[in-house]
Structures are given as structure tokens and as C-alpha cells.
Residue, then its C-alpha position, 0 to 999 in steps of 0.5 A: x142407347x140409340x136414337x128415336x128415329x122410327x117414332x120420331x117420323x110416326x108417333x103411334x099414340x100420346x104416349x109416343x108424343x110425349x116421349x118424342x117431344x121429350x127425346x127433342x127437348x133432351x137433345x136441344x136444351x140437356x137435362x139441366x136446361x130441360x123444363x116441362x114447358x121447352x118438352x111441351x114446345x115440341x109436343x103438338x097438344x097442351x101442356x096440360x096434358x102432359x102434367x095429366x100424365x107426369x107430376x114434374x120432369x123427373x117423373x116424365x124423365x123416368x118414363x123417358x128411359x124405361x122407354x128407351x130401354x124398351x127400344x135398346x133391347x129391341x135394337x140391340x143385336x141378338x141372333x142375327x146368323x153370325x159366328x159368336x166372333x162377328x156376333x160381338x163385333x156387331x153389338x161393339x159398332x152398335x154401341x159406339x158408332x162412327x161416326x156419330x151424327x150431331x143428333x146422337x152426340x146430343x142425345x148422348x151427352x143428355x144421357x151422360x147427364x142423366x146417369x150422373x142423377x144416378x149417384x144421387x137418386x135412386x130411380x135414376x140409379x135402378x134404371x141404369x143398373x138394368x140398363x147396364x145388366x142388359x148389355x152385359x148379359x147380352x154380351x156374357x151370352x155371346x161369350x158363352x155361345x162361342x166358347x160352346x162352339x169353340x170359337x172363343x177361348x175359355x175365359x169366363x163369360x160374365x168378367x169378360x162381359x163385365x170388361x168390355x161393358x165398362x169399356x164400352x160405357x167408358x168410351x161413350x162418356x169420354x167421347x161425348x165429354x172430351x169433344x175427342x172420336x180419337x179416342x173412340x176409334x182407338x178403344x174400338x180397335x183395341x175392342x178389336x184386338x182383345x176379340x182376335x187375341x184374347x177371345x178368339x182360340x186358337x187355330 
């Protein structure tokens, strides 16, 4: 998932306050130090409010991600006029940028924190199986629209999307839990080679 720059500048309503108060939180303290009293520290009115509105952290928490979700499918790459080739390339840089700014490292090690509760607590679990299903979808329909065209090979969309998102999600657990972009940058080319030689077809 992405940052929250446009709803950090501007909160539209309480409910926006309180996701950019928890989306603060989150990068400063991560999900083991995250209390509802340091998301209050950044929310502008009253604690009070925010328990008017969550029973505890793991219920506003919940909240957080199915709004970020929201956002994630707004911001992930859908028809923006390239070929299915460029297509994908631009969801790859979309999901593992770089450089990545301490803001997002932070956000992401929270996430990384936040997935690991999905072994163990089905809410956490639904939300990442719908997360993932997203992307994966995403990038199944890509596949399938450059088969169509005759840009891609015939391979079969959903493996294929089933492989690369697990690279993907691989690479951005290992680069916020190794402290290494290298290996970022050397599974971003690899992303790279597999679409030339593997998806592309032939001329």
C-alpha cells in the first residue's frame, strides 16, 4: 500500500482525522508500540472521540486498512494508455519504488507488522486476502489483455499473477526487514527480465 499524502495535508471529516492520526501513529511508534492514547497525540480533538467511534486499537486498526485499501485501489495503475508491457512495469515501480522515502520505510515496516497479525487473527487475515486478491487480479487482467493483443506469450494469467505477486510482496517484506534496497533493486530487474523473456513474445 501507498502513503497518505492527500489526506494528510487536508482531512476531509472525523473520520479522515482519525485515519491520519493513526496512519502518524503507525509510522512513529509501529503496531507493537501503537496505543490509542500516541493516535490520539496526533488527532486534533479528544480521545474521547475516537473511543465514540472504536471499542480499542485493533478495532480502529481494522478500520485503518480498509481505508487504505480504498486508496490502494484508487492509486494502483488501471488503463493509463500504455501497451500491456509498460502496463505492468508501471504497477512493478508502483509497488516497490525507489527509492523509498523514510516515511514510506516506516509505513511499510508497520504494515509488515500488521500482516504478521494475520496468522493469528482472522480480521487482520480477511483484509490481507483481499488486499492481495486485488493486486493479483489487477495484475492477471494486465496478462490476459496482452495475450489478447499479442504482446505476451501464452502463459496463464492468474499463475503468472500469482508469481509475481508473491515477488512483489516478498521484496517489500525483505526490504523493510533487512535494512538492504539491493535486493530491491536486483528483484526489480529480474521483474524486468522475466516480462522481456518470459511474457513478452516473440517478434
Amino acid at each position: 500500500m501507498t502513503g497518505a499524502d492527500s489526506f494528510l495535508d487536508a482531512p476531509a471529516n472525523t473520520r479522515e482525522e482519525i485515519m491520519r492520526a493513526t496512519y502518524l501513529a503507525l509510522c512513529e511508534h509501529g503496531y507493537a508500540g501503537l496505543t490509542i492514547q500516541r493516535i490520539a497525540d496526533e488527532f486534533e480533538k479528544s480521545k474521547s472521540l475516537i473511543y465514540h467511534h472504536y471499542d480499542g486499537k485493533d478495532d480502529l486498526l481494522v478500520e485503518f486498512l480498509e481505508f487504505m485499501l480504498d486508496r490502494f485501489e484508487e492509486e494502483v495503475p488501471d488503463d493509463v494508455g500504455e501497451d500491456p508491457a509498460d502496463h505492468l512495469r508501471t504497477v512493478f515501480d508502483h509497488a516497490l519504488p525507489t527509492p523509498l522515502s523514510d516515511e514510506r520505510r516506516e509505513f511499510s515496516k508497520a504494515m509488515v507488522e500488521l500482516r504478521a497479525q494475520a496468522a493469528h487473527d482472522e480480521r487482520y487475515r480477511d483484509h490481507f486476502t483481499r488486499s492481495d486478491r486485488f493486486l493479483c487480479e489487477r495484475i492477471a487482467d494486465i496478462v490476459a489483455e496482452g495475450i489478447d493483443a499479442g504482446v505476451f506469450s501464452e502463459v496463464e494469467p492468474q499463475e503468472t499473477a500469482a508469481l509475481l505477486m508473491t515477488t512483489i510482496t516478498g521484496a517489500m517484506t525483505r526490504r523493510v526487514t533487512s535494512g538492504d534496497d539491493d535486493d530491491v533493486t536486483e528483484v526489480r530487474a529480474e521483474l524486468e527480465r522475466y516480462v522481456e523473456t518470459r511474457l513478452e513474445a516473440p517478434p
